[in-house]
N, C-alpha and C positions, 0 to 999 in steps of 0.2 A: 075803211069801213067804220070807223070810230066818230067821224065829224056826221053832222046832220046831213040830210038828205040832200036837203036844198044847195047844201056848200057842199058835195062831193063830186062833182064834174070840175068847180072850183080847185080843189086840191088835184086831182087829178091833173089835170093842165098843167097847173104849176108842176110839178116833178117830171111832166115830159119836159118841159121848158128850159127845170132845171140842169137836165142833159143836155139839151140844145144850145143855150146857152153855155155850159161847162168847158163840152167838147168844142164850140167854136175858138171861144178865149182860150184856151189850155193848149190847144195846134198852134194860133196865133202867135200865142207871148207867153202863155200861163209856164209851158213844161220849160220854155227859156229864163225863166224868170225862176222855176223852181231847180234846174239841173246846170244850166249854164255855168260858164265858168266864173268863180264866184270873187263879188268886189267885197274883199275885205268883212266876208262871212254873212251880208248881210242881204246879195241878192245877186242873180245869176244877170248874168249881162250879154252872152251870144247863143246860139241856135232858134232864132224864131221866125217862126214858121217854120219850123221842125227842120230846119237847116242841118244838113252831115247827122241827121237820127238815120239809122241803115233800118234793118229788116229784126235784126232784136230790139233795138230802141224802139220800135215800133211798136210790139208786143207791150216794151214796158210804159210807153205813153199812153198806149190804151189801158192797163191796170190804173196806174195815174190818175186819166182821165174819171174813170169810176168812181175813185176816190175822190175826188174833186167835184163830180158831181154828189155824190152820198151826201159829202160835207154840207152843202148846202141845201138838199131833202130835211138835212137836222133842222134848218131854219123854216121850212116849208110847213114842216109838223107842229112848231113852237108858235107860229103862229097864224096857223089855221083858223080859217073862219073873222080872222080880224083887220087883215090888211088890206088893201087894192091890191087889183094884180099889177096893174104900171108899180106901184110902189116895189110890190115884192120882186120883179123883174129888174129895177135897181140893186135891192139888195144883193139879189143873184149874182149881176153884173159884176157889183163890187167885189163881194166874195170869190166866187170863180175868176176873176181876173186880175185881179190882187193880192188878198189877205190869203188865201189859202196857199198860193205860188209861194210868195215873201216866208210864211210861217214853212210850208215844209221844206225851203230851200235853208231855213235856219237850223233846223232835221237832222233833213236826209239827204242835203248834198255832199258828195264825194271828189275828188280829185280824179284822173285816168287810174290812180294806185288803189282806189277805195277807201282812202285816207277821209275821214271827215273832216269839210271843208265850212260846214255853214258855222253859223254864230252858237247854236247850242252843243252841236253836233260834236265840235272841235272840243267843246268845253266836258267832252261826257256823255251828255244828252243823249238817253237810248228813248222810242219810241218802241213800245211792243202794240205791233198791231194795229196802228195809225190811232191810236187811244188819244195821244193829243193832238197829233195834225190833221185827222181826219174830225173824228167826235170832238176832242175839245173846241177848235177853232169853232165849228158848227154850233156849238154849246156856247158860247161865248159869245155869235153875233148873235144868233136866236135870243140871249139873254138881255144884249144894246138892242135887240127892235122891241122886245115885248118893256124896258124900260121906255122907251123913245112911243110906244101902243097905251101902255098903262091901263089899270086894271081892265077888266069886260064888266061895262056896263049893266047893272043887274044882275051882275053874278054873284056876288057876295053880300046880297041883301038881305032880311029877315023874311022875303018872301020867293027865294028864291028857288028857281026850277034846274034839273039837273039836267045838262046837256046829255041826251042819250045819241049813240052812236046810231048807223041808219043800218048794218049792216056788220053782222056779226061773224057768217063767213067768209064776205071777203079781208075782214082784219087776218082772218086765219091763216085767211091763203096767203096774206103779206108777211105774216110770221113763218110759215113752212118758207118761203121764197128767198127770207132773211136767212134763214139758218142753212138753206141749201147752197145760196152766195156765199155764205161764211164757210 
């Protein structure tokens, strides 16, 4: 509800997408790449296509999945109103199907022991609450696209107009929906 009117069907789309997108790569490779048995802490190398995941692995690829989709909504919202959608459909891609896998398999993957197995994980590395493998990752490409976007045009001129949101209760209802998921 915070982006203009004309761009709010825009954003929309994008965040189903970004599911769509998440959950296809995440089945595929994403949760093999993020839980697999891991080479040398750096990336999970067997179960894809959700291979030998039973009826609780199931549960937890779909938690996963959310997460992995969330991550990339962070990018959605960063840059709103400024990208293509083919463009941002890349980003997604990349994100959900790569950088988010790679980063939380450096996390949150374990051994059959629950030994931490990935690159940070081994080393220490607590994550409370997906802070950095969900938010950060998200915060960090959203940060490479709006460098790669650069400034908005007219926005920080000596005559400039303040983007007004189009729609004040459905922001609402995104924040009660936020805090009810959480």
């Amino acid at each position: 509800g915070m982006v203009r009117a004309k761009n709010s069907i825009n954003v929309a789309i994008k965040n189903l997408v970004d599911f769509c997108i998440s959950l296809l790569l995440f089945a595929l490779f994403g949760y093999a790449l993020m839980y697999g048995s891991s080479l040398s802490g750096w990336i999970g190398s067997d179960g894809f296509l959700l291979h030998g995941v039973g009826a609780a692995g199931l549960v937890h690829f779909f938690s996963q999945a959310v997460f992995c989709g969330t991550a990339t909504t962070i990018v959605s919202g960063a840059v709103a109103e400024r990208m293509s959608f083919v463009g941002y459909a890349c980003t997604a891609v990349l994100l959900s199907g790569l950088i988010y896998p790679v980063a939380g398999h450096w996390v949150w993957a374990t051994d059959v022991a629950g030994t931490p197995v990935g690159l940070l994980g081994a080393q220490g590395f607590i994550d409370f609450a997906g802070a950095t493998v969900v938010h950060s990752v998200g915060g960090w490409v959203a940060l490479a696209a709006l460098l790669v976007l650069g400034p908005r045009i007219g926005r920080f001129s000596p005559k400039r107009r303040p983007i007004e949101g189009h729609s004040l209760p459905t922001a609402a209802l995104g924040v009660f929906l936020l805090w009810f998921g959480w």
